[in-house]
SEMIDREN-615495 format. One line per field, with one value per residue (C-alpha): residue number from 1; x, y, z. Coordinates in steps of 0.25 Angstrom, whole numbers. Example, Ala and Ser with C-alpha at 12.3 -4.5 7.8 and 13.67 -1.06 7.14 Angstrom:
BEGIN
k <- (1,2)
x <- (49,55)
y <- (-18,-4)
z <- (31,29)
***
This chain:
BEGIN
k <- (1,2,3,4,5,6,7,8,9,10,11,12,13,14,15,16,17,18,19,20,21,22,23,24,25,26,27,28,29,30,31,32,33,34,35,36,37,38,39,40,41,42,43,44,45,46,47,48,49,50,51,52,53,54,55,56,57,58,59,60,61,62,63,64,65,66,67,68,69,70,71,72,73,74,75,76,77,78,79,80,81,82,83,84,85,86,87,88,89,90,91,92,93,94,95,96,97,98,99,100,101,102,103,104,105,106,107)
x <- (526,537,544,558,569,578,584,587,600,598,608,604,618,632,642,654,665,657,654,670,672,663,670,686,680,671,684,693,683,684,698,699,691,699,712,706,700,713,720,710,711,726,726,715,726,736,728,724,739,743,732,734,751,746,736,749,758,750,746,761,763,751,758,770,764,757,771,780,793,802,791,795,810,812,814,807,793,793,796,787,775,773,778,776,762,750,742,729,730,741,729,729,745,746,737,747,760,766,765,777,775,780,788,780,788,785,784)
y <- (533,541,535,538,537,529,520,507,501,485,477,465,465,464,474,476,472,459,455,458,447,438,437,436,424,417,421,413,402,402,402,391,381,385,379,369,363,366,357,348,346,343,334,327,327,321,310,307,306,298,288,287,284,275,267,266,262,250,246,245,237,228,226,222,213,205,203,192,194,189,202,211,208,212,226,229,222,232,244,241,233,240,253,257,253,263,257,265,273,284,293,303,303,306,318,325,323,335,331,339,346,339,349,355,352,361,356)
z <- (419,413,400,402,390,394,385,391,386,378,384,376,367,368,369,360,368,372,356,353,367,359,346,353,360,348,339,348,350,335,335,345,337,324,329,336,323,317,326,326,309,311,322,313,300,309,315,302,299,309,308,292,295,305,295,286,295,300,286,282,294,292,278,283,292,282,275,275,281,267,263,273,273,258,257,244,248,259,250,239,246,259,260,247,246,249,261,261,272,266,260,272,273,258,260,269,263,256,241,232,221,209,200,188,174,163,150)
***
């Protein structure tokens, strides 16, 4: 039996264009989840919002509910005991307000 020299050619691997096909599609993939996520973190932050401003809202009501109506009919028990007290629920709606820099004097 004659050896010949023939070399038999390994096609165990990938090829070039194929690897390059590879990396577009796991990079869009990528890409995908990305803004996915990111939409996903802002629909999160506005939920969170909307359910603190609701908490607000109905402990406010629930305040003025437990007042009597000579209570609620003069105008400065309403300023100074409902709306300008802190109910507990405005932590997360403080976080998001713009805060103003307050202008540095020099002395």
């Amino acid at each position: 039996m004659q050896t010949s020299a023939v070399k038999q050619r390994n096609d165990a691997g990938f090829t070039f264009a194929e690897l390059c096909i590879a990396i577009v599609v796991v990079l869009l993939f990528g890409a995908a989840v990305f803004a996915t996520n990111s939409r996903l973190l802002l629909a999160l932050k506005t939920q969170k919002e909307s359910t603190a401003a609701t908490m607000v809202l109905q402990q406010r009501m629930e305040s003025l509910r437990a007042a009597s109506y000579s209570q609620v009919a003069d105008k400065d028990y309403l300023k100074n005991n409902i709306f300008s007290n802190s109910t507990g629920s405005e932590e997360p709606l403080r976080s998001t307000r713009r805060r103003k820099r307050s202008p540095t004097t020099t002395t």
